[in-house]
C-alpha positions as CSV (number, residue, x, y, z in Angstrom):
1,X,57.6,-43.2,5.1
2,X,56.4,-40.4,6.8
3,X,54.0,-37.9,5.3
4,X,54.1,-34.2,5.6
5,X,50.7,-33.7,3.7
6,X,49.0,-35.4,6.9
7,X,51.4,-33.3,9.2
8,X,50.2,-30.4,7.7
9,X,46.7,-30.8,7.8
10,X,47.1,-31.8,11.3
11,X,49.2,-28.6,12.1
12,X,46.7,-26.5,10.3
13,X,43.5,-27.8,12.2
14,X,45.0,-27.7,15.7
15,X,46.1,-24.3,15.2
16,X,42.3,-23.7,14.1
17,X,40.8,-25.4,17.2
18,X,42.8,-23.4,19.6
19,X,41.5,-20.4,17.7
20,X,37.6,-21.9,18.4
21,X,38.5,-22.5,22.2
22,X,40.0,-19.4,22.6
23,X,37.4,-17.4,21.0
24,X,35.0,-19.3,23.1
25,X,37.1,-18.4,26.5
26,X,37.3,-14.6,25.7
27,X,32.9,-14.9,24.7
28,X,32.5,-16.8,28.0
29,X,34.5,-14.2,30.1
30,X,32.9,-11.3,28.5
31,X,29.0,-13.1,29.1
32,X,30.6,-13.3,33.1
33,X,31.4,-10.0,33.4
34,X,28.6,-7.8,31.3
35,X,25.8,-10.7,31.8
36,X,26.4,-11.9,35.4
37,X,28.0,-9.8,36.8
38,X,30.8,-11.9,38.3
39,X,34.4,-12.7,37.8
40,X,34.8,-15.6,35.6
41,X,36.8,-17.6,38.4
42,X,33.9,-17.5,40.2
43,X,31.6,-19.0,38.0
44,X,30.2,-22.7,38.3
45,X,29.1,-25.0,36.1
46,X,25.2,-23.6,35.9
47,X,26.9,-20.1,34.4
48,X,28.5,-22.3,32.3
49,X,25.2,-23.8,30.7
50,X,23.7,-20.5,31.0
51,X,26.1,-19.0,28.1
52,X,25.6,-22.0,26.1
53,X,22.5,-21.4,25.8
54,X,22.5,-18.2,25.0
55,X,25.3,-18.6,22.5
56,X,22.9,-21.9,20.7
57,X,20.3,-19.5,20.8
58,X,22.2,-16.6,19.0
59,X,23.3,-19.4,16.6
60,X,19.9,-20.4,15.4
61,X,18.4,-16.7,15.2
62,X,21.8,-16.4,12.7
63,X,20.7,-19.1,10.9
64,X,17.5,-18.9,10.4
């Protein structure tokens, strides 16, 4: 039998995690462009690391 309860909860969380990614794009294209100083296409993967680590470290002075 097929349950909507678990199709729900399912529904509700994707919809949340493409919330998180896209908030995470648009924060990753902003730290490009007023951080770097470079288009986001144009970024590799040490940008990349770059923001995360800023963003962790944002994340713990939150926290703490």
């Amino acid at each position: 039998m097929f349950n909507f309860e678990k199709l729900i909860s399912i529904a509700y969380f994707a919809e949340e995690t493409v919330q998180n990614y896209v908030s995470c794009i648009i924060s990753f294209i902003e730290y490009c462009k007023d951080n770097l100083k470079i288009e986001p296409a144009k970024c590799q993967g040490h940008h990349i690391l770059g923001w995360i680590t800023v963003k962790g470290s944002n994340l713990l002075l939150a926290l703490a």
